[in-house]
C-alpha positions as a Python dict, from the first residue, in 0.01 Angstrom:
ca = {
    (1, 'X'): (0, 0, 0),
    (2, 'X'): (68, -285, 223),
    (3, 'X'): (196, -660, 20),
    (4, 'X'): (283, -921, 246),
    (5, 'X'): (516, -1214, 176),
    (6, 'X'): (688, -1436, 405),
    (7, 'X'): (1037, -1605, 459),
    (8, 'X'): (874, -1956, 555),
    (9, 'X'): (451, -1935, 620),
    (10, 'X'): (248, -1693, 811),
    (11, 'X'): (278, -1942, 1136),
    (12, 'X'): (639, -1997, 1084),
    (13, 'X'): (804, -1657, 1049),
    (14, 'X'): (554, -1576, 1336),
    (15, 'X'): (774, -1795, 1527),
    (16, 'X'): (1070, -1803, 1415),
    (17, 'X'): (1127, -1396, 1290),
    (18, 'X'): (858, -1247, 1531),
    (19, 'X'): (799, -1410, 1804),
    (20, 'X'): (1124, -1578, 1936),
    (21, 'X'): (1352, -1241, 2060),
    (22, 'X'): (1066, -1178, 2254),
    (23, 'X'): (1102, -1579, 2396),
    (24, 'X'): (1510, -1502, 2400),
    (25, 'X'): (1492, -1199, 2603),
    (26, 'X'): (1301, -1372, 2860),
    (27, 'X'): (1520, -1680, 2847),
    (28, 'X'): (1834, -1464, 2880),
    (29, 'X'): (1708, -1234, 3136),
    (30, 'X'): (1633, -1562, 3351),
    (31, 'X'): (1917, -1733, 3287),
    (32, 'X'): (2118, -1424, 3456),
    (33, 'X'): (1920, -1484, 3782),
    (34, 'X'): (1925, -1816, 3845),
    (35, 'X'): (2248, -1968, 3672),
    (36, 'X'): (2607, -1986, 3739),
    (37, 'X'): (2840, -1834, 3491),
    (38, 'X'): (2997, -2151, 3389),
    (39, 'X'): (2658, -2259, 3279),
    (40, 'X'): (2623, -1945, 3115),
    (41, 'X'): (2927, -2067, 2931),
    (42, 'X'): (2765, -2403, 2815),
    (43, 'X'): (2438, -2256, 2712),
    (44, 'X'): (2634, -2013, 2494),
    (45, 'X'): (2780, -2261, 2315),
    (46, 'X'): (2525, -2520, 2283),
    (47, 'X'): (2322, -2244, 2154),
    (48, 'X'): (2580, -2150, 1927),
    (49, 'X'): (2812, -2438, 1754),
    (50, 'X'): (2473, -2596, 1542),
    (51, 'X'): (2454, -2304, 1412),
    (52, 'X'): (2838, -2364, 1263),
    (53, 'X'): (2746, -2736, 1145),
    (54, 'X'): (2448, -2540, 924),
    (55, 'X'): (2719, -2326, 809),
    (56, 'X'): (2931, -2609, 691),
    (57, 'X'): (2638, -2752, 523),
    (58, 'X'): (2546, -2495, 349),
    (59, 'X'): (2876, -2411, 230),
    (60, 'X'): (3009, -2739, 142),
    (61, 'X'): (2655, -2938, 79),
    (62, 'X'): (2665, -2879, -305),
    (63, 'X'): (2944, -2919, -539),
    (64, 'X'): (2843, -2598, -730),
    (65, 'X'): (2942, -2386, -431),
    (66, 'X'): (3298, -2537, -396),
    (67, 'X'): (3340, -2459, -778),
    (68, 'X'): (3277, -2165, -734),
    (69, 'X'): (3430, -2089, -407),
    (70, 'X'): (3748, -2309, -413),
    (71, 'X'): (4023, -2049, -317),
    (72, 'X'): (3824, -1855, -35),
    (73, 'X'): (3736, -2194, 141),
    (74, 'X'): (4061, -2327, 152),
    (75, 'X'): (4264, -1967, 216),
    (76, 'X'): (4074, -1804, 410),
    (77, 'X'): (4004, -2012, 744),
    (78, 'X'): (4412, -2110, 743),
    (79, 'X'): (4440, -1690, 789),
    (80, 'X'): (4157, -1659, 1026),
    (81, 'X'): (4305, -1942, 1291),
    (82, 'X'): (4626, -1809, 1276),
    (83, 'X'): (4513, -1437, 1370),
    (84, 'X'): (4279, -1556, 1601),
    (85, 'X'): (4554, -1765, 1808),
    (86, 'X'): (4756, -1460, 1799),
    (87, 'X'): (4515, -1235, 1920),
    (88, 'X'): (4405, -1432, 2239),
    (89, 'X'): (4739, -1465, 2341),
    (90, 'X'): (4841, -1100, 2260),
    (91, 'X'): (4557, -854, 2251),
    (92, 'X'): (4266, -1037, 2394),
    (93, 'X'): (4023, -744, 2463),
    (94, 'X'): (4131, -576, 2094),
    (95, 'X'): (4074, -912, 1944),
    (96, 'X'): (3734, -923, 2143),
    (97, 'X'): (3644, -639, 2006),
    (98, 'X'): (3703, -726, 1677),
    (99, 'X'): (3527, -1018, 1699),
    (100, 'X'): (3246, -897, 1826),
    (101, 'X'): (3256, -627, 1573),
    (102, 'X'): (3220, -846, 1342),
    (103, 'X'): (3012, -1049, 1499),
    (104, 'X'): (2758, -769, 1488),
    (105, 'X'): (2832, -711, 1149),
    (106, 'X'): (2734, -1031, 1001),
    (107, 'X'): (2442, -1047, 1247),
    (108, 'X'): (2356, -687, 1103),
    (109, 'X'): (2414, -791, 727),
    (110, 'X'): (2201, -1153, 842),
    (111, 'X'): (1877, -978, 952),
    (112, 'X'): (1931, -714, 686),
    (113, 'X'): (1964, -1045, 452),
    (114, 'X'): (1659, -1149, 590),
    (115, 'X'): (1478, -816, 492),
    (116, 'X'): (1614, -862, 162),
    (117, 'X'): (1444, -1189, 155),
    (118, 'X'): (1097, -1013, 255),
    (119, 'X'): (1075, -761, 10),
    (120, 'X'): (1180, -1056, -254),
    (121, 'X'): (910, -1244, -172),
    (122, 'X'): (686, -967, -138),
    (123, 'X'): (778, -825, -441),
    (124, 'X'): (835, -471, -245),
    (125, 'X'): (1054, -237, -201),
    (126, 'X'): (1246, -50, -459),
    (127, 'X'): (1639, -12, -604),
    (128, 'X'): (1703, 229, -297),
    (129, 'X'): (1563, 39, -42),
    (130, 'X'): (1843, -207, 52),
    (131, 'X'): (2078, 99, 81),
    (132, 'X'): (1815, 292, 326),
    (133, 'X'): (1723, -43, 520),
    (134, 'X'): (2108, -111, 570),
    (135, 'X'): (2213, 258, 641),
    (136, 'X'): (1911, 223, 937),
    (137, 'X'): (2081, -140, 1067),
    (138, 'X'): (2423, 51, 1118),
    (139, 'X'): (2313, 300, 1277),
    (140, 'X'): (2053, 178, 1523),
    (141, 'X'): (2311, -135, 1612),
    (142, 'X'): (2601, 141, 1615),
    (143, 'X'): (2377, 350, 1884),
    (144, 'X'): (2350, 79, 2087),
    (145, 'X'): (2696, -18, 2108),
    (146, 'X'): (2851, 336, 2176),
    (147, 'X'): (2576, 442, 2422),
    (148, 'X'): (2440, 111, 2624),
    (149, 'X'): (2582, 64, 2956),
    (150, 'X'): (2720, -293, 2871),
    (151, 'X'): (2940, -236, 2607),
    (152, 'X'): (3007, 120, 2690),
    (153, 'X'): (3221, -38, 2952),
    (154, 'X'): (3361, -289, 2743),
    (155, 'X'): (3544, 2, 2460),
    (156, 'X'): (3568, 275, 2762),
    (157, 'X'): (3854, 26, 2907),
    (158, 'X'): (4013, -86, 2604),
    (159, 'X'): (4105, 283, 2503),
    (160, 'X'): (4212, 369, 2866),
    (161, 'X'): (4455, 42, 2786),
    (162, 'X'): (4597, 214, 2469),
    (163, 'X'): (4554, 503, 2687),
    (164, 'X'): (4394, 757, 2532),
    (165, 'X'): (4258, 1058, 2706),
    (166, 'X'): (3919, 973, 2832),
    (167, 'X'): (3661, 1248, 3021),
    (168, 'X'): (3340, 1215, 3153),
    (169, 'X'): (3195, 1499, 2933),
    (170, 'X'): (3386, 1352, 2640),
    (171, 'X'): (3230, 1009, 2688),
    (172, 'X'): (2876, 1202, 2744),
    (173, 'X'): (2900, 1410, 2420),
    (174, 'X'): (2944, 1097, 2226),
    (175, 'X'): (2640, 958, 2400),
    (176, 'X'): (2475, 1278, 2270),
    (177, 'X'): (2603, 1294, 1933),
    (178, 'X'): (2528, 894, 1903),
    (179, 'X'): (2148, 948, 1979),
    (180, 'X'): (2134, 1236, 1796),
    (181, 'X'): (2241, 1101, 1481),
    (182, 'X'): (1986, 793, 1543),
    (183, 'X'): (1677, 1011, 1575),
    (184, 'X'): (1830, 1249, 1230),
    (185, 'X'): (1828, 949, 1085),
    (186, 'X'): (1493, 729, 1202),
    (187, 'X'): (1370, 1034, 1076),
    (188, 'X'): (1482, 1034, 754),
    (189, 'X'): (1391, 666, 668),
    (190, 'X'): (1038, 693, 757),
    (191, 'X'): (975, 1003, 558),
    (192, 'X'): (1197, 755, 276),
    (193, 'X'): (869, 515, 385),
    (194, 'X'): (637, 782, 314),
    (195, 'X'): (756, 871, 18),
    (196, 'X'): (746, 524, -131),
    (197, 'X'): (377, 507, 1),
    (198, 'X'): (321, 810, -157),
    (199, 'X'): (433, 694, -529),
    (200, 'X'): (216, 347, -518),
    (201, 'X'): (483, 145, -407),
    (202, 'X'): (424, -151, -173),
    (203, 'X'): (601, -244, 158),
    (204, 'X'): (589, -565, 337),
    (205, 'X'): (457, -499, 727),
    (206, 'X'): (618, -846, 837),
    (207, 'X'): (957, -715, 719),
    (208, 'X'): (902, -404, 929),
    (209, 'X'): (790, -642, 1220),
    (210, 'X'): (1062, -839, 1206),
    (211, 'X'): (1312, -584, 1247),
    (212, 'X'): (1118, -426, 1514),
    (213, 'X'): (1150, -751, 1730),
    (214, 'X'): (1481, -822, 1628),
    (215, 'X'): (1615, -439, 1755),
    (216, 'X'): (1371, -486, 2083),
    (217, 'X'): (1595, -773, 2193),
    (218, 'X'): (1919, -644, 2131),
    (219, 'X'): (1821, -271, 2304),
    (220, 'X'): (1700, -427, 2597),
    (221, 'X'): (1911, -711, 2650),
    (222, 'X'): (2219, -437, 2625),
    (223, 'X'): (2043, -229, 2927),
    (224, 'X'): (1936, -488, 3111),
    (225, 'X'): (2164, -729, 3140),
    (226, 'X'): (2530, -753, 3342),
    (227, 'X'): (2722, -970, 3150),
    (228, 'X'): (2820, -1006, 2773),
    (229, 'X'): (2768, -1329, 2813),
    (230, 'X'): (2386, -1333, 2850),
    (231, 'X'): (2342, -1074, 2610),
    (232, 'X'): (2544, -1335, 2353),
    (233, 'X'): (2278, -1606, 2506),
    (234, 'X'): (2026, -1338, 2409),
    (235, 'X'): (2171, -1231, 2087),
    (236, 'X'): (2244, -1601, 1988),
    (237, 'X'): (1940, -1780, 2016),
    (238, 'X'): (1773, -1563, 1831),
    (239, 'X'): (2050, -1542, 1562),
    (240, 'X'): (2103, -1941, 1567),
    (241, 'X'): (1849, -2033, 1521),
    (242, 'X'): (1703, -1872, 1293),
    (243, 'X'): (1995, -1917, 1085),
    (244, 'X'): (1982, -2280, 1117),
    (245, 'X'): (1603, -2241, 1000),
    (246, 'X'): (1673, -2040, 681),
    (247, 'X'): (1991, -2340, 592),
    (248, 'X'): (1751, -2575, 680),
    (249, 'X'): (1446, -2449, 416),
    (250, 'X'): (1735, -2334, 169),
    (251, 'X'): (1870, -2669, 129),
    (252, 'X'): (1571, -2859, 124),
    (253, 'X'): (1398, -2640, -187),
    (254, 'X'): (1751, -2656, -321),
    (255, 'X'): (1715, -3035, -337),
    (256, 'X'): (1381, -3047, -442),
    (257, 'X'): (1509, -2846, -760),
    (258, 'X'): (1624, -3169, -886),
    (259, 'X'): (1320, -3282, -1080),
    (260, 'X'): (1278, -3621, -1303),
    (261, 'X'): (1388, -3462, -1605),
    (262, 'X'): (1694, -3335, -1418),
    (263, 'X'): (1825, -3700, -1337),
    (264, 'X'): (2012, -3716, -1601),
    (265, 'X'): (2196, -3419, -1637),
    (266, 'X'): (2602, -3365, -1473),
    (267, 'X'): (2431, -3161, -1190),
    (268, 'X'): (2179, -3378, -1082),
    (269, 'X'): (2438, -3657, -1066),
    (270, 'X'): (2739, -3416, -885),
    (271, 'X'): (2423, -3329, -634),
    (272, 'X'): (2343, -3694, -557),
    (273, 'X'): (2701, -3777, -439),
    (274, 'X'): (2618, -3534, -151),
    (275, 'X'): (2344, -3793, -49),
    (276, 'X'): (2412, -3710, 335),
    (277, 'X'): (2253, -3328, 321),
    (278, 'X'): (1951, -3477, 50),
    (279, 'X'): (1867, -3697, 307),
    (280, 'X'): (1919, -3473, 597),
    (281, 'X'): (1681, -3199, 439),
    (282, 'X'): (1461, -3483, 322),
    (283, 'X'): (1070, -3395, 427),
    (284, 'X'): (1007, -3595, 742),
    (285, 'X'): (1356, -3588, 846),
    (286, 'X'): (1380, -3198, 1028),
    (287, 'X'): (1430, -3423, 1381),
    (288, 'X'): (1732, -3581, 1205),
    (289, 'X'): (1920, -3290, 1115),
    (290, 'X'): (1865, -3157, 1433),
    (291, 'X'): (2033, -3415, 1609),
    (292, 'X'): (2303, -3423, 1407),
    (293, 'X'): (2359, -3029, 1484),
    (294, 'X'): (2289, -3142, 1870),
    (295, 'X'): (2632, -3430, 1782),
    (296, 'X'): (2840, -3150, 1648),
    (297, 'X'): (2761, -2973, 1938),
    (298, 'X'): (2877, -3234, 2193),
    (299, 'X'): (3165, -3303, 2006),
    (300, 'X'): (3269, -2925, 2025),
    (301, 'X'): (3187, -2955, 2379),
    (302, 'X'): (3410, -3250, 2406),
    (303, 'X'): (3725, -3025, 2280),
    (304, 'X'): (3716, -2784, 2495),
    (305, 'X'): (3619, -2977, 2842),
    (306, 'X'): (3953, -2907, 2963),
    (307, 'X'): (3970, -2608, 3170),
    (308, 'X'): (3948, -2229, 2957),
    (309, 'X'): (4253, -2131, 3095),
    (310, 'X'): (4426, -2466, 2926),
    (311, 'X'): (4350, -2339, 2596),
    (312, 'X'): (4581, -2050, 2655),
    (313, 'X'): (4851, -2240, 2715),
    (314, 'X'): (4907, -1994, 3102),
    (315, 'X'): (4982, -1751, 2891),
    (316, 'X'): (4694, -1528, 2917),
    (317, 'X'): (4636, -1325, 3224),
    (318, 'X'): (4378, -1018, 3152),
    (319, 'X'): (4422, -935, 3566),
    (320, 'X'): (4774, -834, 3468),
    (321, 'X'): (4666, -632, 3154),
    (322, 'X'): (4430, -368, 3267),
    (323, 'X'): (4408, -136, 3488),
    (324, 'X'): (4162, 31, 3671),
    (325, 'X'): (3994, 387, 3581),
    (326, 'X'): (3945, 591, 3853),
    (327, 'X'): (3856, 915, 3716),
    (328, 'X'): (3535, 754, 3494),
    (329, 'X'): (3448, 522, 3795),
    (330, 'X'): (3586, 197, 3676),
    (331, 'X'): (3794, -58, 3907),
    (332, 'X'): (3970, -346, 3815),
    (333, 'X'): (3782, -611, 3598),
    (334, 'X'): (3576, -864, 3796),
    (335, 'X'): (3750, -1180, 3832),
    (336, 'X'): (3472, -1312, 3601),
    (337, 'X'): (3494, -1091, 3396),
    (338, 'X'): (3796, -1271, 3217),
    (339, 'X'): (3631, -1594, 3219),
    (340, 'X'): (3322, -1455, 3031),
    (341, 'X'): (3552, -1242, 2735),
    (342, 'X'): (3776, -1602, 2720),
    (343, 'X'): (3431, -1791, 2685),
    (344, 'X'): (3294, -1518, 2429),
    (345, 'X'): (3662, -1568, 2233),
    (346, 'X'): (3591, -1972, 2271),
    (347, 'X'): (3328, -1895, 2072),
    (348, 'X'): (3311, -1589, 1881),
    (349, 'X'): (3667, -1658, 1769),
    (350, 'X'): (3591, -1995, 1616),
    (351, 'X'): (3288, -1825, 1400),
    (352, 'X'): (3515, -1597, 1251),
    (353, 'X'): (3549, -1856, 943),
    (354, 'X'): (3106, -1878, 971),
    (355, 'X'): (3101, -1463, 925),
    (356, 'X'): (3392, -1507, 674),
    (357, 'X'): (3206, -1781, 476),
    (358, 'X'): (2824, -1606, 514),
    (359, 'X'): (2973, -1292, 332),
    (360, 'X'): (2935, -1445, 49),
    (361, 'X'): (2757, -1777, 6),
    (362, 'X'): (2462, -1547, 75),
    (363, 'X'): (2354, -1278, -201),
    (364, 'X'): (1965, -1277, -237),
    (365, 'X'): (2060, -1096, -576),
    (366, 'X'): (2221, -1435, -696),
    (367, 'X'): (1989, -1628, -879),
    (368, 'X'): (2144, -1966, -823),
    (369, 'X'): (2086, -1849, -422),
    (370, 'X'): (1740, -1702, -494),
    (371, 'X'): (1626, -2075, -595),
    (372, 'X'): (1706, -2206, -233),
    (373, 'X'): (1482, -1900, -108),
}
């Protein structure tokens, strides 16, 4: 009935899949008491830029991946900056949202990755069950986005900008129909469970754990907390790092694929020229590639210490751009409010080329990937 297998150990996914929303929530939830917003800012994005240098590893640490990528690493980041510029000066909150949306999108599609990874090691689950487990992401992570109070506010004012016709039982049915849809379906997948149970086949609990934790924080943190930026602090350090934990592992069994007999061969010898990320993912030397992530970090910070409002050249001005909302109880943005979506684009809009490079350097289905798992 029940097969377990982990990601890393039994003590490390403990940590680093189960236990640490639970640690982020609390961090997050503090953080929005006791700290300014423009250390809200800096958190976010020390939390978040390593996570980019694992990225660039990953991606560029072996000469097979270039081979095979060569076109969609050099294309597709020149399109990304140039949309992204345009965006921010243009249609911030639309290009917000679309950030974020995607943001969400690859976080979805990286936990649902992750489960992936459980039921490989596990040897569980069947050919359906990546369809039903990613059917279940989108819709719980859709629920929470339509109905929580935080981002409810966040889409409620963008279509009042492109003004379309917005009514307090119109915005309340689409609560309704959102939750509705959520329990139809909950439903459905654990009778899917059952089912599965019911013919001999296995599941992996830890999989099922993990998921569990990972929907606790973002539910809670999306009713609970007043800002998008500590939900992103939130949201972040649990997807950071445990993204930078899966590179790290990844790389390092990667490397170690390289036995004796191997030294001879073309791809032993291409590997070794990328001597930096063998010796970075070397055993003993975690604390080293951590501080290199913690150098990339600075020297993002470094970039952007001029004030936000440099970056947009005085062009942007979101007090001029929307209005307020009488009728559904909405008055003009908080003056912070721009400074936390202009932070969020800071970052979010730089990751663009991470989501666009994750959707597909990572297929657990690949078997050149499923020897770094």
């Amino acid at each position: 009935m029940f097969q377990i297998g982990y990601i890393l150990s039994r003590r490390g996914d403990l940590v680093w899949f189960i236990g640490l929303p639970f640690c982020a929530v609390l961090f997050a939830l503090s953080s929005q008491l006791w700290l300014p917003a423009v250390a809200l800012s800096s958190i976010a994005l020390w939390i978040t830029i390593p996570h980019h240098f694992a990225t660039w590893v990953r991606t560029y640490g072996f000469s097979e991946d270039w081979k095979r990528w060569t076109d969609r690493l050099i294309i597709g980041p020149l399109i990304i900056f140039g949309f992204t510029f345009l965006g921010a000066l243009s249609f911030p909150l639309t290009l917000y949202l679309v950030s974020t949306l995607w943001d969400h999108q690859h976080s979805i599609m990286q936990q649902h990755g992750f489960g992936r990874i459980y039921d490989f090691k596990a040897s569980t689950g069947s050919r359906t069950t990546g369809r039903f487990d990613l059917t279940l992401h989108w819709v719980l992570f859709g629920n929470m986005l339509v109905t929580s109070p935080l981002f409810n506010s966040v889409w409620l004012n963008e279509l009042a900008r492109w003004e379309f016709p917005l009514t307090t039982a119109g915005v309340q049915l689409t609560h309704t129909i959102s939750w509705t849809v959520t329990g139809i379906y909950v439903a459905i997948y654990l009778c899917y469970i059952a089912r599965c149970l019911a013919r001999g086949q296995s599941i992996n609990p830890v999989k099922y754990a993990f998921i569990g934790a990972s929907y606790f924080l973002w539910y809670y943190c999306a009713w609970h907390t007043a800002s998008v930026l500590v939900w992103g602090i939130a949201h972040r350090l649990m997807h950071g790092l445990q993204y930078i934990v899966i590179v790290y592992w990844y790389l390092r069994r990667k490397v170690d694929q390289l036995s004796p007999q191997q030294a001879g061969t073309t791809e032993a010898g291409e590997t070794r020229k990328f001597s930096v990320t063998r010796w970075l993912v070397k055993s003993g030397n975690v604390k080293f590639f951590v501080v290199v992530c913690v150098i990339y970090a600075a020297l993002y910070q470094l970039a952007v210490l001029q004030p936000l409002d440099t970056f947009g050249f005085g062009l942007i001005r979101w007090d001029e751009v929307y209005r307020p909302i009488p009728e559904l109880g909405i008055t003009s943005p908080d003056p912070t409010l721009g400074y936390h979506l202009y932070t969020e684009l800071m970052i979010t809009g730089f990751a663009l080329t991470h989501y666009y490079f994750d959707s597909f350097i990572w297929k657990v289905r690949d078997s050149q990937v499923q020897g770094g798992l």
